[in-house]
N, C-alpha and C positions, 0 to 999 in steps of 0.2 A: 339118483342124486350123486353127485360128483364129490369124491373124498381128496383130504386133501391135511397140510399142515391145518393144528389148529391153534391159536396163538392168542391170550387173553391179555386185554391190556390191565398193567399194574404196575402203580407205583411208576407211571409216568414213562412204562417201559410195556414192548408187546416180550411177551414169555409164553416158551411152550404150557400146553394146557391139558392134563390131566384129569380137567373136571366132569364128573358127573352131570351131563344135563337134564336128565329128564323130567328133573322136577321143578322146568325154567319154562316161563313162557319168550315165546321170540315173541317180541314188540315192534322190532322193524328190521328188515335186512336190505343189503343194497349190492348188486353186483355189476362187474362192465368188464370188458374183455381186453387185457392188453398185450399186444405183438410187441416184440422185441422194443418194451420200456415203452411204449406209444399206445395211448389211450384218446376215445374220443367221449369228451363233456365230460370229463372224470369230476370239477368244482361242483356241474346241474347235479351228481350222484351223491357229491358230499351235501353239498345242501339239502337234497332230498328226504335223506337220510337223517341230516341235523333237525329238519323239521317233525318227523315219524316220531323219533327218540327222542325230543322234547317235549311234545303230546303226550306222550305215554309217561315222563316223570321231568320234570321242567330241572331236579337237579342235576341230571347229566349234562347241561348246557354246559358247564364250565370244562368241564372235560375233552370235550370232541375237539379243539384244534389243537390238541397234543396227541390224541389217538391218529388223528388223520397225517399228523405229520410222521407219526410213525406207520402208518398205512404205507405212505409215501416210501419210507425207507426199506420198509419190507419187501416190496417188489421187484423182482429177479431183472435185470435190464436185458437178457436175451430169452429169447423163448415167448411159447403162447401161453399165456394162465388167462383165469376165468375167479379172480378174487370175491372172497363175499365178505363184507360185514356186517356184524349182528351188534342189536342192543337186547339184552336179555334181563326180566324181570322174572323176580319169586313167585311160583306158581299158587304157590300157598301161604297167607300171611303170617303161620306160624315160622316156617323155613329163615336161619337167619341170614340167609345168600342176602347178598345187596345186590342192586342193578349192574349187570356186568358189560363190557363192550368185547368184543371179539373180532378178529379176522381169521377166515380161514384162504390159507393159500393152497389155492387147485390150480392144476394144469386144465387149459382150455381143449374142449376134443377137435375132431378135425369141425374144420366148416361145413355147415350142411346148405344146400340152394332149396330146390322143389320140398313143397311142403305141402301132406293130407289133410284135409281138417275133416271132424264129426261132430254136429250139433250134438251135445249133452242131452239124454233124454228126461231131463227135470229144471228145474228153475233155478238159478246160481243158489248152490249152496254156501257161499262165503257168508262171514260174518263180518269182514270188516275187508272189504273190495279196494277202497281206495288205498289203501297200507301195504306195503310189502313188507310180509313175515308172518303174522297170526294165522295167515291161511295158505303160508309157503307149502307145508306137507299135504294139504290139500288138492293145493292146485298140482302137482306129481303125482297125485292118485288122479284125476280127474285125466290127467294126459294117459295115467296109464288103461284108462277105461278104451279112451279114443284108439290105442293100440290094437285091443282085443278087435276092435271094428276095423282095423285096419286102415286107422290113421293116424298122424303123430301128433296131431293138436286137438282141443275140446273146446270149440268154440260157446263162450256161456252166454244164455238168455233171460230177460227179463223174467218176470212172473206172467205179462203181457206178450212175449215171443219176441223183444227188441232184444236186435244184437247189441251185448256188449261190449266182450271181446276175447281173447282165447285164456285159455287154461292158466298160461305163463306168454303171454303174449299180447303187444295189442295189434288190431287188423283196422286196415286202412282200401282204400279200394277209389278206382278209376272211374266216372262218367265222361267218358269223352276225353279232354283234357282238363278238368277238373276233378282234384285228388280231395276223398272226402273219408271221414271217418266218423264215429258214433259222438251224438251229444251228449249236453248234459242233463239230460233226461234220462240218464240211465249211470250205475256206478262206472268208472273203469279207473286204473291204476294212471298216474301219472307219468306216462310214460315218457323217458327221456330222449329213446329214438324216434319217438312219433312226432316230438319235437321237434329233432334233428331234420328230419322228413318234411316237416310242413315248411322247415323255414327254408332248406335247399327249394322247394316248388315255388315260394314264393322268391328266391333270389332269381329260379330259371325261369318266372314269368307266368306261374301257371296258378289258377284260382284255386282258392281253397276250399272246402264248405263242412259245414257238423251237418248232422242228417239223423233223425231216425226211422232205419228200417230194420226188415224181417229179414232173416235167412234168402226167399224168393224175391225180394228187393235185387238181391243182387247176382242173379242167375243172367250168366256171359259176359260179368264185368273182369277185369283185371283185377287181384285181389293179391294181398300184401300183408304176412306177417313178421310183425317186425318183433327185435329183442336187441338187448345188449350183445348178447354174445353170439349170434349169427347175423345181424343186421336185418337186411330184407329179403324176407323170403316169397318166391310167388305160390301162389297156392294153384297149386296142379289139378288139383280134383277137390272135391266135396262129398264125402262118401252119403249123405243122405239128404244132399240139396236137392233132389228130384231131377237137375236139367243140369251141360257143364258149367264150368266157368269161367272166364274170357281168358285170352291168349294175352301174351306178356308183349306190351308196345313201350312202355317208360320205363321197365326197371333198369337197366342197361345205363342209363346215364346220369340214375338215380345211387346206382352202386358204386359206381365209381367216384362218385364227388361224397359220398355218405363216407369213404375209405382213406378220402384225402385229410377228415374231420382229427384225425386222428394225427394227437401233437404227444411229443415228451415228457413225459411225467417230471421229471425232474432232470 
């Protein structure tokens, strides 16, 4: 996990943060990557996020467009960071913490392209799939499982063997020229560069589709993990797909126009 400033908002101000968390639940976190002051969909991230932490306690609504505009101001205008923000609840009803908002300011690592993936060998252990944060520390261990197998992503499956989607990632994938990813038959995060993705395919003319398949569903296709903070990655190998998987024919001009998405924060 990536370290970084940690900075709690109060009193209408983000201030360094010395607090004790362990006795907090993360309720929602949100992150995106920005190059020198330039972000792409950074509003979809706010909103995402406004919706997670309104769910989880409807009084934090008043709050978040004074957090986010000092979100705004905290961010350095040169350089690569890799920002997160949290909404953080009392783990225990006794505890007298109130609902907190947080940013943490990290440096973004270098860019990564080629990416391994390893099917998880059990059935998504998340408890709450569609939310970023209650199963953030999770999804880090589940990648770091993939590692020991010698790969960097854990792709997760149903209880049924339907893909969903990766550890910290969601996966997308080619038939032909038609770019498709997992329905809604199955949990996955709302992800905002899969968004980004489908609607660049759709501007360049190419069909879209939701599907549900099996890991062997997709043996020799082009395959795509995407995130905020590396964008689109192809997936090189599949360390226990059985058979390979397809060679890279669209991401090339899918990278490029997914890079141009990215405007000035402020």
């Amino acid at each position: 996990m990536l370290e970084g400033k940690f900075l709690r908002f109060h009193s209408g101000a983000l201030v360094d943060c010395n607090d004790v968390v362990d006795e907090v639940c993360l309720a929602a976190a949100d992150s995106w990557l920005v190059e020198e002051g330039r972000a792409r969909s950074l509003q979809a991230h706010f909103d995402r996020f406004s919706e997670w932490a309104v769910a989880a306690d409807s009084g934090i609504a008043d709050s978040l467009p004074a957090f986010f505009e000092q979100v705004h101001e905290a961010i350095p205008e040169s350089g690569r960071w890799f920002p997160r923000i949290e909404f953080h609840l009392p783990n225990r009803l006794e505890l007298p913490n109130s609902p907190s908002l947080y940013l943490r300011l990290r440096q973004a690592p270098e860019q990564l392209d080629g990416i391994t993936l390893w099917t998880l060998d059990e059935p998504d252990p998340r408890v709450s799939p569609t939310v970023k944060g209650p199963d953030l520390s999770l999804g880090f261990q589940l990648r770091r499982k993939a590692i020991v197998h010698n790969a960097e992503e854990a792709v997760l499956l149903s209880a049924e063997g339907i893909v969903e989607e990766g550890a910290l990632s969601a996966l997308v994938w080619w038939r032909g020229d038609v770019l498709c990813a997992p329905d809604h038959s199955v949990p996955w995060l709302n992800s905002v560069t899969r968004q980004e993705v489908f609607a660049l395919a759709a501007g360049m003319g190419f069909k879209t589709r939701l599907e549900r398949v099996r890991p062997a569903d997709l043996v020799g296709l082009e395959i795509w993990a995407l995130s905020s903070l590396h964008g689109i990655r192809l997936v090189t190998d599949w360390v226990n797909l059985g058979s390979p998987v397809g060679a890279a024919r669209h991401i090339d001009g899918f990278q490029k126009r997914l890079r141009m998405l990215a405007a000035q924060i402020r």
